[in-house]
C-alpha positions as CSV (number, residue, x, y, z in Angstrom):
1,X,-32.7,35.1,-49.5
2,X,-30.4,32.9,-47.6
3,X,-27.9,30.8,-48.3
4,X,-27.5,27.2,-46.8
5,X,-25.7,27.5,-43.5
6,X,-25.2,31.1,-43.3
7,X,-26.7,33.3,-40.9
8,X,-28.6,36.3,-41.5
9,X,-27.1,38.7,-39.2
10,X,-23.3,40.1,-39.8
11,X,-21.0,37.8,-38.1
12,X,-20.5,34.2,-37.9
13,X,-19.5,31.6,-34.9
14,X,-16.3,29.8,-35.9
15,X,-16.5,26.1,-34.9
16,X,-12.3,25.7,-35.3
17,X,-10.4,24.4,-32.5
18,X,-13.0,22.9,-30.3
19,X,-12.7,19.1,-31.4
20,X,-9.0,19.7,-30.5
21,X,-10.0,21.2,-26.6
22,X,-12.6,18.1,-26.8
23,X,-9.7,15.7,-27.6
24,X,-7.1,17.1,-24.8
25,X,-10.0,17.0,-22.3
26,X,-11.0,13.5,-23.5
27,X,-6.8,12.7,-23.3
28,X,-6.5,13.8,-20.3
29,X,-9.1,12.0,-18.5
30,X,-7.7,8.6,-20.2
31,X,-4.6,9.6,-18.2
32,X,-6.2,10.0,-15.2
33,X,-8.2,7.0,-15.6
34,X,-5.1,4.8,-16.7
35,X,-2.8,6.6,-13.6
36,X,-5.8,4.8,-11.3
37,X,-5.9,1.3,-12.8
38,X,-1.9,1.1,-13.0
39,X,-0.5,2.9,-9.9
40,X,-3.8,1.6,-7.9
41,X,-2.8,-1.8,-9.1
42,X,0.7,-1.0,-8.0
43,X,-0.3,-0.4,-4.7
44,X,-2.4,-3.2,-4.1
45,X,0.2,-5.2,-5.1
46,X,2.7,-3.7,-2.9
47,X,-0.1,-4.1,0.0
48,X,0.1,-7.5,-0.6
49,X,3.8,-8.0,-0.1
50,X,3.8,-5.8,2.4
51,X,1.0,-7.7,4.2
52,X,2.8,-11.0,3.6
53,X,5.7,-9.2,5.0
54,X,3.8,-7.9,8.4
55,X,2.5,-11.7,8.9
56,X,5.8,-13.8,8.5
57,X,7.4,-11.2,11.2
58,X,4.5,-11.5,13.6
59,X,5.3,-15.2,13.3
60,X,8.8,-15.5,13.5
61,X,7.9,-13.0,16.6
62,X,6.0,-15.2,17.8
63,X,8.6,-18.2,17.9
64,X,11.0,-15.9,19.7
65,X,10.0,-18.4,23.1
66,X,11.4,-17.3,26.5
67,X,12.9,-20.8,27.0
68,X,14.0,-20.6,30.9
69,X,10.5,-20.4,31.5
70,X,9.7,-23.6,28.9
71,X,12.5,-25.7,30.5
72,X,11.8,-24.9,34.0
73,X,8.0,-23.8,34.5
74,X,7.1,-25.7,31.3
75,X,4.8,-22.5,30.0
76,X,5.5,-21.3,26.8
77,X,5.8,-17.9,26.8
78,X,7.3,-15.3,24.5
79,X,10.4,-12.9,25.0
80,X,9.0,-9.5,24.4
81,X,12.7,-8.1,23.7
82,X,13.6,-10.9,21.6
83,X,10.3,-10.9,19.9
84,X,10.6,-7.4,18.6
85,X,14.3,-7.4,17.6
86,X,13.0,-10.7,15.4
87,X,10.6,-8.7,13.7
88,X,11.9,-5.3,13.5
89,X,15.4,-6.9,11.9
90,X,13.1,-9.1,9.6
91,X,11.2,-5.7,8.3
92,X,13.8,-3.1,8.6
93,X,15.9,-5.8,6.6
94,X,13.3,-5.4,4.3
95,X,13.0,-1.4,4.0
96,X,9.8,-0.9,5.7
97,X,9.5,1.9,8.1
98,X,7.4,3.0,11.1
99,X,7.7,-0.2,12.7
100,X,5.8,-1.3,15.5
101,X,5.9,-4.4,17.8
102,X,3.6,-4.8,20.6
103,X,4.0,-8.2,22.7
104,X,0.6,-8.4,24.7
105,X,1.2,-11.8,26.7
106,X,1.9,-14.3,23.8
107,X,0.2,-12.6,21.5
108,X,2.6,-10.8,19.0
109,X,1.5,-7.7,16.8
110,X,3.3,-6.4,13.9
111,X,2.6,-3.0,11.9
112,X,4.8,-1.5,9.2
113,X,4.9,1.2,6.7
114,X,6.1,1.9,3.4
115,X,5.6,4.3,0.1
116,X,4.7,3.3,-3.7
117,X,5.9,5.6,-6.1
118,X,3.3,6.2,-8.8
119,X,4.4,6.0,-12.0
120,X,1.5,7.8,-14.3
121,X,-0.7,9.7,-11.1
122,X,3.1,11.7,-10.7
123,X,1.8,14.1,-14.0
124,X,-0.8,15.6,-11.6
125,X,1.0,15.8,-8.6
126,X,0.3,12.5,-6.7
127,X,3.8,11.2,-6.4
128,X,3.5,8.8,-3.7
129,X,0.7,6.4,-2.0
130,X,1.4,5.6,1.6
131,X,0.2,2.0,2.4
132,X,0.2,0.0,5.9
133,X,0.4,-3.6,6.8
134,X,-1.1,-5.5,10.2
135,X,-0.5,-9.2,11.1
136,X,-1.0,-10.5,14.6
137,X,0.2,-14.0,15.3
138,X,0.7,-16.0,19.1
139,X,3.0,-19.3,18.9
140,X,1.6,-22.9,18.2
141,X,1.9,-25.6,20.9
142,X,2.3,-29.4,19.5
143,X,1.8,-30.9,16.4
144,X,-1.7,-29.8,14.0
């Protein structure tokens, strides 16, 4: 005869500890999952500025006009040396790095680089996300 829960044969499986490895493994992937929504919303965040950042240069680029040629051959064009101190003083000023200006005619392009420090994804060895911003922007002629 047996007795509830007990097994016939000589030794018996001990159940202690494993809610406690299920409730670090369940912890953990919280963590991970809360490291993605606040250091990926971080990051998107500091896309956006940096985006917003890339755009203004490109215009302010832009409005770096080669006037010579406005007064005298009345074409609007744009200094490409002005047009890339404008905007590499506008995003260095800013602490962006790996600049780049390209001045193709009147069109002006801007890129830039910075980091985000992760605040949560840091506890398994993602410390930094490396993000990039674009704008392109060629100056406006008249009014509208």
């Amino acid at each position: 005869m047996t007795l509830l829960g007990r097994r016939p044969c000589g030794r018996r499986r001990s159940q202690r500890g494993s809610a406690t490895i299920f409730m670090l493994g369940f912890a953990t992937v919280l963590m991970v999952g809360a490291g993605i929504v606040i250091d990926g919303g971080l990051a998107l965040n500091k896309r956006s500025q940096l985006t917003d950042d890339t755009e203004q240069a490109a215009r302010s680029a832009a409005n770096a006009i080669d006037v010579p040629a406005l007064r005298n051959l009345q074409e609007v064009r744009v200094d490409p040396g002005q047009a890339t101190a404008v905007a590499t003083n506008f995003l260095g000023d800013r602490g962006y790095t790996d600049i780049s200006v390209v001045v193709d005619g009147n069109e002006v392009s801007v890129s830039a680089q910075t980091t985000v420090d992760t605040a949560i994804l840091s506890l398994i060895g993602i410390s930094t996300f490396t993000i990039r911003g674009n704008a392109t922007a060629v100056p406006q002629i008249g009014i509208g």
